[in-house]
Gaussian input, Z-matrix of N, CA and C with variables (Angstrom, degrees):
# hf/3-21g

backbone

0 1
 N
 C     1     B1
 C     2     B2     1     A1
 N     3     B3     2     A2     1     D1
 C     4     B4     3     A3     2     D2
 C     5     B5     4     A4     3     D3
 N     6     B6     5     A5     4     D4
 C     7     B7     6     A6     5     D5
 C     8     B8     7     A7     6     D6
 N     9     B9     8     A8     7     D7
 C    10    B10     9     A9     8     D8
 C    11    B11    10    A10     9     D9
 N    12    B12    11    A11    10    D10
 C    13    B13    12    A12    11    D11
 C    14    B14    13    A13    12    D12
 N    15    B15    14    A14    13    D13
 C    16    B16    15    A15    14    D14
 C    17    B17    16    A16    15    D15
 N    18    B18    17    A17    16    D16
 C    19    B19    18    A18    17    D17
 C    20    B20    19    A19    18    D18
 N    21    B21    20    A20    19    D19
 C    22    B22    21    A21    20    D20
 C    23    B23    22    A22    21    D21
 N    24    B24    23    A23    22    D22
 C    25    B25    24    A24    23    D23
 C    26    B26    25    A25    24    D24
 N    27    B27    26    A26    25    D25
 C    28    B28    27    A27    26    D26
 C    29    B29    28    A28    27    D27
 N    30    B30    29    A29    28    D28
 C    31    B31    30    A30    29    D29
 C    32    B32    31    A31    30    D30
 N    33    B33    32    A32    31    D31
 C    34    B34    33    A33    32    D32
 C    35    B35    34    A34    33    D33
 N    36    B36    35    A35    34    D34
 C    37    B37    36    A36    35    D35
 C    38    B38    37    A37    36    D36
 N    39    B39    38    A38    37    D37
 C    40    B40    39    A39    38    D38
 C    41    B41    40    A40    39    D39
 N    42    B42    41    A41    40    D40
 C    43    B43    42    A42    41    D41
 C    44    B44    43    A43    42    D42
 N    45    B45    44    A44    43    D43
 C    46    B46    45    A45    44    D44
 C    47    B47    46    A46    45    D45
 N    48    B48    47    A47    46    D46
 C    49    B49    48    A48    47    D47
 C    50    B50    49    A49    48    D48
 N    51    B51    50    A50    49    D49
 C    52    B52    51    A51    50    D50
 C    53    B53    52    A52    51    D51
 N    54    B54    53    A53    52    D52
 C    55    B55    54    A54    53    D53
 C    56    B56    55    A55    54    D54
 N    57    B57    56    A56    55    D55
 C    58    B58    57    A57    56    D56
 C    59    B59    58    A58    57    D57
 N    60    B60    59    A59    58    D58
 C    61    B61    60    A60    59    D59
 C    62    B62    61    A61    60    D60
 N    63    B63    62    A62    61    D61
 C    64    B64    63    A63    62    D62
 C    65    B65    64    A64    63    D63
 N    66    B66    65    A65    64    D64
 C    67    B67    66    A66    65    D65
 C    68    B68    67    A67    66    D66
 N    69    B69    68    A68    67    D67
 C    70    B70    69    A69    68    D68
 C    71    B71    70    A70    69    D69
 N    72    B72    71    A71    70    D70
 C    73    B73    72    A72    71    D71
 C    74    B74    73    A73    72    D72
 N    75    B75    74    A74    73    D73
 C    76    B76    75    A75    74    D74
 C    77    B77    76    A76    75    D75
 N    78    B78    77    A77    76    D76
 C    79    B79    78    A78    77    D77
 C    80    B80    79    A79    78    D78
 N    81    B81    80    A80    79    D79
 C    82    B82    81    A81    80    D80
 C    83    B83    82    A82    81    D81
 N    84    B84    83    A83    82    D82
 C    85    B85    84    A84    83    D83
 C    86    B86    85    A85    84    D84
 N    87    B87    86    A86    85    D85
 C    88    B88    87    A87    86    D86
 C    89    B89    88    A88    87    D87
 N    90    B90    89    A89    88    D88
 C    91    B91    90    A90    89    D89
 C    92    B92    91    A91    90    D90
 N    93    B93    92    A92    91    D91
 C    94    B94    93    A93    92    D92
 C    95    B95    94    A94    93    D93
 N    96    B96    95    A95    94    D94
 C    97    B97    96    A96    95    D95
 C    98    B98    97    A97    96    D96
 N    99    B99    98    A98    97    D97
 C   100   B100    99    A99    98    D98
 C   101   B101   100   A100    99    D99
 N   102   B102   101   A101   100   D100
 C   103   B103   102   A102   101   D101
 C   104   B104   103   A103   102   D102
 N   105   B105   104   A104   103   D103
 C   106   B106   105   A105   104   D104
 C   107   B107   106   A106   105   D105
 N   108   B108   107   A107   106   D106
 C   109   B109   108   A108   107   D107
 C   110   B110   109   A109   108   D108
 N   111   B111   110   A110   109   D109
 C   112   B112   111   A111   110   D110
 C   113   B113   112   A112   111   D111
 N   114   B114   113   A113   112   D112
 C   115   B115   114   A114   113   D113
 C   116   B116   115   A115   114   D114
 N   117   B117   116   A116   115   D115
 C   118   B118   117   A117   116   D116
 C   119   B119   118   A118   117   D117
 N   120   B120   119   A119   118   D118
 C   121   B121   120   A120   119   D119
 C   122   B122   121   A121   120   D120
 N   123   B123   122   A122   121   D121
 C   124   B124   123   A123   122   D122
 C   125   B125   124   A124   123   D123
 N   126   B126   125   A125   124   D124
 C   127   B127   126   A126   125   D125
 C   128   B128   127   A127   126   D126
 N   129   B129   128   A128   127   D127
 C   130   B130   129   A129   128   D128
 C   131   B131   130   A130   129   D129
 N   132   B132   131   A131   130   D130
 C   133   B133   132   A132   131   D131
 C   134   B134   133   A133   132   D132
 N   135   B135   134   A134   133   D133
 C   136   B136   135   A135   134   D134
 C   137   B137   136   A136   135   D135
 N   138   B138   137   A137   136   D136
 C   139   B139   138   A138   137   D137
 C   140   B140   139   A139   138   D138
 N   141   B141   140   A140   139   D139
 C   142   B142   141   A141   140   D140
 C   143   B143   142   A142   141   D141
 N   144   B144   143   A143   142   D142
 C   145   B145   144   A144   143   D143
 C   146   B146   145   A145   144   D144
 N   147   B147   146   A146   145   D145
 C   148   B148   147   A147   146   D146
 C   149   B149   148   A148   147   D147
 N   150   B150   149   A149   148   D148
 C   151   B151   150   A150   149   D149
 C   152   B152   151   A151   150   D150
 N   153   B153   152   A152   151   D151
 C   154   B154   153   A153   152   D152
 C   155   B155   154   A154   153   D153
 N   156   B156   155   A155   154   D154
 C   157   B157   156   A156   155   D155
 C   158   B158   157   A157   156   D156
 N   159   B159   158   A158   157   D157
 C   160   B160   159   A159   158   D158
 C   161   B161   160   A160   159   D159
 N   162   B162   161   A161   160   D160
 C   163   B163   162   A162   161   D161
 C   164   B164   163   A163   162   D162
 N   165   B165   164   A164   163   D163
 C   166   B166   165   A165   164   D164
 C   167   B167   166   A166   165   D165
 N   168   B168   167   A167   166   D166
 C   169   B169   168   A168   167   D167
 C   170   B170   169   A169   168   D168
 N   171   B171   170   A170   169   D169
 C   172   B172   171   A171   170   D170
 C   173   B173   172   A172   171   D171
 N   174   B174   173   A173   172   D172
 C   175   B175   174   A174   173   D173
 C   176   B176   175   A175   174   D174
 N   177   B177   176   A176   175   D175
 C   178   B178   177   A177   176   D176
 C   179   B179   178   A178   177   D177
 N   180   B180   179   A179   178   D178
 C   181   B181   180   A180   179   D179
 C   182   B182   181   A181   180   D180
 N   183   B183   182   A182   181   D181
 C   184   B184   183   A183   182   D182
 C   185   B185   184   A184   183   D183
 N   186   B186   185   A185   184   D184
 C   187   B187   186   A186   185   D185
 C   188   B188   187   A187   186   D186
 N   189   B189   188   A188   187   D187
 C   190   B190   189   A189   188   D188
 C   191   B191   190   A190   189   D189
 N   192   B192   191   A191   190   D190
 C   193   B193   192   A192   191   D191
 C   194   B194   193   A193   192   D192
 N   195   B195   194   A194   193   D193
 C   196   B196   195   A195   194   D194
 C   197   B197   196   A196   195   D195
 N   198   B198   197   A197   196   D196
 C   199   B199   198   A198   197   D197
 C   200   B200   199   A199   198   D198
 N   201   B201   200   A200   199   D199
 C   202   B202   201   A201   200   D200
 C   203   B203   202   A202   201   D201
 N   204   B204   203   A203   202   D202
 C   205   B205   204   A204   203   D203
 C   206   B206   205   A205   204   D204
 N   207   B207   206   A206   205   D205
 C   208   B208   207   A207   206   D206
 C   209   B209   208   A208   207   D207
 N   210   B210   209   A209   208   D208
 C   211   B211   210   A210   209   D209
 C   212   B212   211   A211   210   D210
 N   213   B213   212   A212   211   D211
 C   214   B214   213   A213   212   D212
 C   215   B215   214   A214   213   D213
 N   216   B216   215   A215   214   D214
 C   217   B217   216   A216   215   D215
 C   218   B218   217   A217   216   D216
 N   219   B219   218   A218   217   D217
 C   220   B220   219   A219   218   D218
 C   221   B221   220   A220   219   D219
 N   222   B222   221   A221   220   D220
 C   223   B223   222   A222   221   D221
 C   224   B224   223   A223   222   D222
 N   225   B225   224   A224   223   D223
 C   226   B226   225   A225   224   D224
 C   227   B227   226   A226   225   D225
 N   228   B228   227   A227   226   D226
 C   229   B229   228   A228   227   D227
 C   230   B230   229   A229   228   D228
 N   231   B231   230   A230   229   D229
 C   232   B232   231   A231   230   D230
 C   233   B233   232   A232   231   D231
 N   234   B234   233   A233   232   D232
 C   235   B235   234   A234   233   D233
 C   236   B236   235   A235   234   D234
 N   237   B237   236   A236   235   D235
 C   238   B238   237   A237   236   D236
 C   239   B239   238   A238   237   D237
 N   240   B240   239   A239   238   D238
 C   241   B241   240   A240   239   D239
 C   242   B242   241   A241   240   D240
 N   243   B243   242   A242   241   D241
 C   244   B244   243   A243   242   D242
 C   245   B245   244   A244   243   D243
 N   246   B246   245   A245   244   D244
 C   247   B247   246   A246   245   D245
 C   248   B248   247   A247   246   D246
 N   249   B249   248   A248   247   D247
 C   250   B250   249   A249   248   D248
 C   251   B251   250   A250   249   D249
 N   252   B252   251   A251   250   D250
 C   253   B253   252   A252   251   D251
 C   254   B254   253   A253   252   D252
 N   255   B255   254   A254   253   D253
 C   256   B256   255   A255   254   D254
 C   257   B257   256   A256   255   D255
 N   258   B258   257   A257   256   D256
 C   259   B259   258   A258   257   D257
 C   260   B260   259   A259   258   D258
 N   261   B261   260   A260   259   D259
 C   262   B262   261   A261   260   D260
 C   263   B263   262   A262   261   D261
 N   264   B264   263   A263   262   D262
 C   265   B265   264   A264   263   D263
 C   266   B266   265   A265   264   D264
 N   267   B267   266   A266   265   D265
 C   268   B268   267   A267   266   D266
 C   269   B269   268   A268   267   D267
 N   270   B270   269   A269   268   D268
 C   271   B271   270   A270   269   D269
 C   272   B272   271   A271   270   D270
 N   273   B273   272   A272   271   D271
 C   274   B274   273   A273   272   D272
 C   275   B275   274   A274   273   D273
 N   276   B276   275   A275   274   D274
 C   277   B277   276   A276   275   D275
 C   278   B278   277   A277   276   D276
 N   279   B279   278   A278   277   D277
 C   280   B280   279   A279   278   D278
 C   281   B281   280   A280   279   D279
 N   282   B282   281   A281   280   D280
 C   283   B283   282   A282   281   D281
 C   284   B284   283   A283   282   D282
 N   285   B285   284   A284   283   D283
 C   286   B286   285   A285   284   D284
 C   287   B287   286   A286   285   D285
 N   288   B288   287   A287   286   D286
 C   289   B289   288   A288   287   D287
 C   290   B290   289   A289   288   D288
 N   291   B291   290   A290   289   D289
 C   292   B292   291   A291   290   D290
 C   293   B293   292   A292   291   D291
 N   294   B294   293   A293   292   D292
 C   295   B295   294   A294   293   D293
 C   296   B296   295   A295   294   D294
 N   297   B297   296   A296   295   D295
 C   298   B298   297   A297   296   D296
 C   299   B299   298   A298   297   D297

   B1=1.4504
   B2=1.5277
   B3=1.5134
   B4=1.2774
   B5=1.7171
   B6=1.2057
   B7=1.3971
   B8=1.7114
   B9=1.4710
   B10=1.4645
   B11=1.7343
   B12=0.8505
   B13=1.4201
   B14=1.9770
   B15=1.1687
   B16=1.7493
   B17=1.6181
   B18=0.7647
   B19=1.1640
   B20=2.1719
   B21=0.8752
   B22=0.9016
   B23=1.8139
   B24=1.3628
   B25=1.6671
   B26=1.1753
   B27=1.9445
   B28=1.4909
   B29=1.5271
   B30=1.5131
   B31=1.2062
   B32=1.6113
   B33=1.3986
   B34=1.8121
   B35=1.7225
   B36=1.4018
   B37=1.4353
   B38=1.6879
   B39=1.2655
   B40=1.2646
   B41=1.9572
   B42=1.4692
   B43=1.4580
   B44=1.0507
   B45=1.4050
   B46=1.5094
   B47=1.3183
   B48=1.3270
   B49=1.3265
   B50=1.8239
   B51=1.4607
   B52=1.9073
   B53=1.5706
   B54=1.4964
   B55=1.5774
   B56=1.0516
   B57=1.2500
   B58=1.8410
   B59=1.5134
   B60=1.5904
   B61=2.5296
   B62=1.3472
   B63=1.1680
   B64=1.3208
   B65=1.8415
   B66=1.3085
   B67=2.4721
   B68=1.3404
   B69=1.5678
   B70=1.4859
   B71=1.9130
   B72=1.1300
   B73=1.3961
   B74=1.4912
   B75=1.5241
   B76=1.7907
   B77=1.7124
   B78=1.4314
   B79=1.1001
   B80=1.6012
   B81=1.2094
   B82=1.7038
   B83=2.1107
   B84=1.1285
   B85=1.7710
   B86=1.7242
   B87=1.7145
   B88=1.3185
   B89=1.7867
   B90=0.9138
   B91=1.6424
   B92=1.9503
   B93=1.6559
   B94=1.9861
   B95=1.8055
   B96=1.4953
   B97=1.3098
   B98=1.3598
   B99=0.9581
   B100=1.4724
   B101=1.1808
   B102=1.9238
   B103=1.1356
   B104=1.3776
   B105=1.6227
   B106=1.6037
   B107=1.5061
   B108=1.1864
   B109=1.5183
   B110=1.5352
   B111=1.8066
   B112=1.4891
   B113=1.5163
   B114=1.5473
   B115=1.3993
   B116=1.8169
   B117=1.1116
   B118=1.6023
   B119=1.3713
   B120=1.9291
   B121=0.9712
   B122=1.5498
   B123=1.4271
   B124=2.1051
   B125=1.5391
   B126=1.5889
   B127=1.3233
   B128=1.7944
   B129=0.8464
   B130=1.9326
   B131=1.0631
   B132=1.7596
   B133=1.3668
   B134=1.8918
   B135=1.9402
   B136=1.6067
   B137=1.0990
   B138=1.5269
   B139=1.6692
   B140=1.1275
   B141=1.7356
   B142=1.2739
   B143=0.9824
   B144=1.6935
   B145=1.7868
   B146=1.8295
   B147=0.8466
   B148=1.8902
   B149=1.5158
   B150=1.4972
   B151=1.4260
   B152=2.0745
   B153=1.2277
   B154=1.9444
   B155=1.3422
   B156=1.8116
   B157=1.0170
   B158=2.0863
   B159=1.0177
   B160=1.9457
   B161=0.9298
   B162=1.6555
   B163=1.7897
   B164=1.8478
   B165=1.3065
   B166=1.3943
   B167=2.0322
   B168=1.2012
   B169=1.9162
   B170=1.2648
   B171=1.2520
   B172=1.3954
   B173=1.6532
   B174=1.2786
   B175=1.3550
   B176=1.7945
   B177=1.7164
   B178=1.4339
   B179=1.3310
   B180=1.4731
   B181=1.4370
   B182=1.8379
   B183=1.1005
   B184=1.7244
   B185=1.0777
   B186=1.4040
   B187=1.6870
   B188=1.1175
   B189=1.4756
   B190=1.4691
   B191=1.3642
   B192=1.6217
   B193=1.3947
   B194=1.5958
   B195=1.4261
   B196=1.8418
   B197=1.3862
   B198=1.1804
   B199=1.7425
   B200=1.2884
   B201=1.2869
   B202=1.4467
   B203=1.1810
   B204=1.3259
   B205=1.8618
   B206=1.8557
   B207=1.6817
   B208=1.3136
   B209=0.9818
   B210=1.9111
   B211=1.2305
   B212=1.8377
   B213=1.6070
   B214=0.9873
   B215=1.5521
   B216=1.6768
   B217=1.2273
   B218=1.3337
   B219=1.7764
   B220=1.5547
   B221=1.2547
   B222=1.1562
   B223=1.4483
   B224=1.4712
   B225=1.8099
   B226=1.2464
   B227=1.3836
   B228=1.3193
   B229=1.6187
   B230=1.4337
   B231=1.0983
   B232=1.7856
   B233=1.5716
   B234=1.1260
   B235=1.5848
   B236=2.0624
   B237=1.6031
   B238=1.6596
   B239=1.6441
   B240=1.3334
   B241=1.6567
   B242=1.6456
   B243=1.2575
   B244=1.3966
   B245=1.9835
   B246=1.5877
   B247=1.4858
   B248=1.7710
   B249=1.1846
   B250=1.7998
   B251=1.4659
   B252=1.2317
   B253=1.7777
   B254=1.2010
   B255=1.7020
   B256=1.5143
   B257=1.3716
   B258=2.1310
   B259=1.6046
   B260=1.7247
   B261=1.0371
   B262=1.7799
   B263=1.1843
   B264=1.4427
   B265=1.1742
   B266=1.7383
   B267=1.0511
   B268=1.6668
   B269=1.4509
   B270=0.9782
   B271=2.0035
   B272=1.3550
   B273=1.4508
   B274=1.4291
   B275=1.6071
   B276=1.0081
   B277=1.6483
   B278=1.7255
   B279=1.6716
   B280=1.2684
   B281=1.3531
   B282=1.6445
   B283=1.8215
   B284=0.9196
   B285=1.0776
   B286=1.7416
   B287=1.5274
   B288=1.4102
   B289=1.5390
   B290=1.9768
   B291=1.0169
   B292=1.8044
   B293=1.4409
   B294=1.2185
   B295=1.4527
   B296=1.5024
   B297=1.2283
   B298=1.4612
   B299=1.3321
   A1=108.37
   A2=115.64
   A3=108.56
   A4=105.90
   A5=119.08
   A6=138.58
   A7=120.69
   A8=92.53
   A9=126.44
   A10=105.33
   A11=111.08
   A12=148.51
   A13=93.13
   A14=98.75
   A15=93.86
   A16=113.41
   A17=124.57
   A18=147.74
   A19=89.52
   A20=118.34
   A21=129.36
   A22=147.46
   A23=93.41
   A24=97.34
   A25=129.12
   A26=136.95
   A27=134.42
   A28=82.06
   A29=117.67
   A30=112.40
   A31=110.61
   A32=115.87
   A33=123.60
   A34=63.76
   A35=163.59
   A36=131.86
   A37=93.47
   A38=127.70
   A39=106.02
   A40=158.33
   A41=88.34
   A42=88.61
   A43=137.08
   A44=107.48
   A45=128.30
   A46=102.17
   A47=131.80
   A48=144.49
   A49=99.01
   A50=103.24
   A51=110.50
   A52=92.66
   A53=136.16
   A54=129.12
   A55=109.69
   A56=131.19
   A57=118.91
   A58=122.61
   A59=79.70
   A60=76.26
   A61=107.49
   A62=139.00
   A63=152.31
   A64=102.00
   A65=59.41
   A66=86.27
   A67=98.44
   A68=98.96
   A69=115.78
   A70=116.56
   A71=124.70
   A72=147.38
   A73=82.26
   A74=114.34
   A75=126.57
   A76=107.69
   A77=114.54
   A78=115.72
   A79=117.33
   A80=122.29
   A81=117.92
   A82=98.56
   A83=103.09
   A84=99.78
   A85=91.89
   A86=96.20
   A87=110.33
   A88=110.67
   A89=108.45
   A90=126.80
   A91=108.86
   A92=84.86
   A93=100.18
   A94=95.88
   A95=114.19
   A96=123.40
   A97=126.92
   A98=131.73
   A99=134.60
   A100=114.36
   A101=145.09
   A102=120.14
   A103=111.31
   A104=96.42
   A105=113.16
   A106=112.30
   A107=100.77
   A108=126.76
   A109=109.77
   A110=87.37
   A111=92.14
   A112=114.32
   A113=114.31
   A114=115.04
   A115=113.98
   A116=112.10
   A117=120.32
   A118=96.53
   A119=147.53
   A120=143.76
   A121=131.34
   A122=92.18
   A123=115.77
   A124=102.00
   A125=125.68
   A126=105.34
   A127=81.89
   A128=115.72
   A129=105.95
   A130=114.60
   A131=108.07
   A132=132.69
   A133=109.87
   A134=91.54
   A135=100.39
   A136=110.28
   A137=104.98
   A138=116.84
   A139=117.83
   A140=120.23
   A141=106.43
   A142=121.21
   A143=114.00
   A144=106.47
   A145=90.98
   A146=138.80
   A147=140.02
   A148=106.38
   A149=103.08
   A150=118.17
   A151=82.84
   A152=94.95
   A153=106.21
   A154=106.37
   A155=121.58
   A156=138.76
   A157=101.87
   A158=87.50
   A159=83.84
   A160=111.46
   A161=126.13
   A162=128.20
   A163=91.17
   A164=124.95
   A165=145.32
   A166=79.03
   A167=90.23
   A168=103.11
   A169=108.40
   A170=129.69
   A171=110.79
   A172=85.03
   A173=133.13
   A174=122.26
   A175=114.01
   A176=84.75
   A177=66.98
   A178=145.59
   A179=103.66
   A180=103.23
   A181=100.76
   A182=97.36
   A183=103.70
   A184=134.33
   A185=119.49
   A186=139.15
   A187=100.53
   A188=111.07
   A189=139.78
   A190=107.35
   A191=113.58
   A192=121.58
   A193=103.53
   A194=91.09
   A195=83.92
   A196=109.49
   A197=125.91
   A198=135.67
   A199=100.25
   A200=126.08
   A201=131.06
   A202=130.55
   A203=95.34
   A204=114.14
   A205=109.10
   A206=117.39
   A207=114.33
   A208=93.15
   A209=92.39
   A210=136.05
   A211=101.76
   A212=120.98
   A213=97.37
   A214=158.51
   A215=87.18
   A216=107.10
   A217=118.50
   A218=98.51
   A219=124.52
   A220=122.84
   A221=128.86
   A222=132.79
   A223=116.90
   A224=99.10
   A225=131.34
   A226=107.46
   A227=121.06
   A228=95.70
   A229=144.78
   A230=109.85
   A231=105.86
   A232=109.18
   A233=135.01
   A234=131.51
   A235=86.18
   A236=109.75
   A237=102.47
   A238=74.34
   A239=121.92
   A240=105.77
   A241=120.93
   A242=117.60
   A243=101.07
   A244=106.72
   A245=89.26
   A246=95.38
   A247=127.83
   A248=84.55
   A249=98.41
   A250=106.37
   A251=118.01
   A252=103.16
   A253=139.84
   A254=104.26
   A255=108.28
   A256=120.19
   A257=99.47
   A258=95.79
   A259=87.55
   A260=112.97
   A261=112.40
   A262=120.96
   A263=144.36
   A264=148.99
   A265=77.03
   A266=138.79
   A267=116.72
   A268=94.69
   A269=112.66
   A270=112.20
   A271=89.78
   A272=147.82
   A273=129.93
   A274=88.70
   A275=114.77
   A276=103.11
   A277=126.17
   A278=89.08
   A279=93.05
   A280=118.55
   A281=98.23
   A282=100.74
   A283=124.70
   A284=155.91
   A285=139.44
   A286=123.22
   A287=107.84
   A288=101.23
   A289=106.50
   A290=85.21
   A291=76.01
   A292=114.51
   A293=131.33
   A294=105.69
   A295=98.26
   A296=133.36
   A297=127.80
   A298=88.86
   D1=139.76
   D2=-165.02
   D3=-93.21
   D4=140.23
   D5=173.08
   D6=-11.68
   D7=-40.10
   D8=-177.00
   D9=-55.20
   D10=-52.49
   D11=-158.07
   D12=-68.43
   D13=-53.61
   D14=167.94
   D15=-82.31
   D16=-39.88
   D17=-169.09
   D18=-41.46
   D19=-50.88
   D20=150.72
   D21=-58.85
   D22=-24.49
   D23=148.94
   D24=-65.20
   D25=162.48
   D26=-175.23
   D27=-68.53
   D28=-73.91
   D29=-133.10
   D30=-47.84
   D31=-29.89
   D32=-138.76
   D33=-102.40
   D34=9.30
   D35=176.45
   D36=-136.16
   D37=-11.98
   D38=119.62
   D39=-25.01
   D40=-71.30
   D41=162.52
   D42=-100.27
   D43=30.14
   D44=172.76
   D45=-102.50
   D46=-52.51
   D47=-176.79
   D48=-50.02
   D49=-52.68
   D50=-166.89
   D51=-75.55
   D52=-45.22
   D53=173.51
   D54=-52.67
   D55=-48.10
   D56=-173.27
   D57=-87.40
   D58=-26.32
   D59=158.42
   D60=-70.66
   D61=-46.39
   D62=-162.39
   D63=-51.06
   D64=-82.08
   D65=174.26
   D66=-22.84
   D67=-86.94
   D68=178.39
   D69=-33.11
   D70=-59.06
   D71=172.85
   D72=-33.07
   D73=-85.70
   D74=-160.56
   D75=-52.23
   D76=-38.78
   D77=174.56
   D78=-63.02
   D79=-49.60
   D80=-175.68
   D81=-76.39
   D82=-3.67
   D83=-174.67
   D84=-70.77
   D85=-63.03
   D86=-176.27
   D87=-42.76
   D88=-79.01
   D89=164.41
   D90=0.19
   D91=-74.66
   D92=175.33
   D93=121.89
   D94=-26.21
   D95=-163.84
   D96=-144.66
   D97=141.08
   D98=176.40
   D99=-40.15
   D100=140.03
   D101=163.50
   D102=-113.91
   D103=154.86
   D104=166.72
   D105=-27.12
   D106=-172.45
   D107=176.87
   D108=-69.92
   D109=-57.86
   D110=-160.95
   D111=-81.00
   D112=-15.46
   D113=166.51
   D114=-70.89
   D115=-44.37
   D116=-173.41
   D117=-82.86
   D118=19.09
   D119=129.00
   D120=-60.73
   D121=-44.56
   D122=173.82
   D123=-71.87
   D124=-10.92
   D125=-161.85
   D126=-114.70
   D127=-29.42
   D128=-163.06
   D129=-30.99
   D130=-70.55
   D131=179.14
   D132=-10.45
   D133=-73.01
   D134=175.94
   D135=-33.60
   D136=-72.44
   D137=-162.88
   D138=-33.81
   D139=-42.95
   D140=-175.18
   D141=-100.06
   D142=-14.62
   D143=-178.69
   D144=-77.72
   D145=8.52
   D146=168.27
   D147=-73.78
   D148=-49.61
   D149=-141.41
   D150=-87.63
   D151=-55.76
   D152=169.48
   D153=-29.09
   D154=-61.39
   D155=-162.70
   D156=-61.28
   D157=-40.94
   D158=-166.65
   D159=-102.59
   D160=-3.03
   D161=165.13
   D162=-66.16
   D163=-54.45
   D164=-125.83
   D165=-74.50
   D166=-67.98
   D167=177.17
   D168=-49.10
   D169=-32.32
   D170=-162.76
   D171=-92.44
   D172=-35.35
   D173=-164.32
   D174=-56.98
   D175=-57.24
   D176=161.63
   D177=-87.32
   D178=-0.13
   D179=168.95
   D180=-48.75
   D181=-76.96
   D182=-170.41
   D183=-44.89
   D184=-35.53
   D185=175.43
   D186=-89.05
   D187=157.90
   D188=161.36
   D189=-52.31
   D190=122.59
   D191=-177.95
   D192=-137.86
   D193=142.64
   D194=-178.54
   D195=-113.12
   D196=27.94
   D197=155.13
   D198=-66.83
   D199=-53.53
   D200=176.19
   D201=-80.78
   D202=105.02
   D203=-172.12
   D204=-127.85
   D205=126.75
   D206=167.25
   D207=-97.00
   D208=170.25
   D209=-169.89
   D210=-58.16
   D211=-45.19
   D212=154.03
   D213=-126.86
   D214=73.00
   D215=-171.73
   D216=-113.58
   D217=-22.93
   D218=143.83
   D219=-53.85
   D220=-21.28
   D221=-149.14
   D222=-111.45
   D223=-19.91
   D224=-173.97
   D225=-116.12
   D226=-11.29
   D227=172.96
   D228=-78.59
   D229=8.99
   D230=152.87
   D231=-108.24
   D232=40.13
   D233=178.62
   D234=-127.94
   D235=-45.41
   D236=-161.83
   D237=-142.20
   D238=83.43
   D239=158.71
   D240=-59.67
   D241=2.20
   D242=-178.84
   D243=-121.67
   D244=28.34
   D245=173.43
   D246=-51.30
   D247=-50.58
   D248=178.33
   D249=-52.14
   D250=-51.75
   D251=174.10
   D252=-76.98
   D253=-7.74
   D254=166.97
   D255=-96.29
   D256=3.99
   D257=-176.57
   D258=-97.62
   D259=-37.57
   D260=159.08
   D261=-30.65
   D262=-46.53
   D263=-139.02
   D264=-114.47
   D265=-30.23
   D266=-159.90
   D267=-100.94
   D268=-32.70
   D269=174.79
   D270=-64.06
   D271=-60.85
   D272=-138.91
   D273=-85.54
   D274=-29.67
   D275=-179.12
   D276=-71.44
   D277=-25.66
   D278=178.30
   D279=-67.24
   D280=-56.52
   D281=159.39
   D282=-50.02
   D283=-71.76
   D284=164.41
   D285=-25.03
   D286=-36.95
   D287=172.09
   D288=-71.40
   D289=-51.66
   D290=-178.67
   D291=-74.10
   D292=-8.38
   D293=171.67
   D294=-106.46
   D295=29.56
   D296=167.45
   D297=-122.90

């Protein structure tokens, strides 16, 4: 599925929106000063293929992804073929409960 395709979800233009203020934010801290045009032209590019880069990870960190398959989720798919997403759904919950 092409990139595009999230790019268009809340969550993945969400944390694209909070990565490239951030970036940007850390970058003019570092800096000392606001930049021009033509400096914050040479830097965009980064910023966003960065900011692209860690919406993209976190999306799928959080959402249901089917790259990610255990050993027994393989092992189980003709008894519960829809094992992998309900063992998905209890890991992402678990993590969210413990880091909140």
């Amino acid at each position: 599925m092409p990139e595009d395709a999230w790019a268009r979800h809340p969550l993945f233009n969400r944390v694209y929106q909070d990565s490239v203020q951030s970036r940007f934010a850390q970058a003019e801290f570092i800096k000392g000063r606001r930049f021009t045009e033509a400096e914050f032209q040479e830097l965009q590019y980064a910023l966003e293929k960065a900011a692209r880069n860690d919406a993209l990870k976190f999306v799928k960190k959080t959402l249901y992804n089917v790259e990610r398959r255990s050993n027994a989720a393989h092992m189980l798919r003709f008894i519960s073929p829809f094992f992998s997403a309900q063992e998905n759904a209890v890991k992402t919950w678990l993590r969210i409960a413990s880091d909140n």
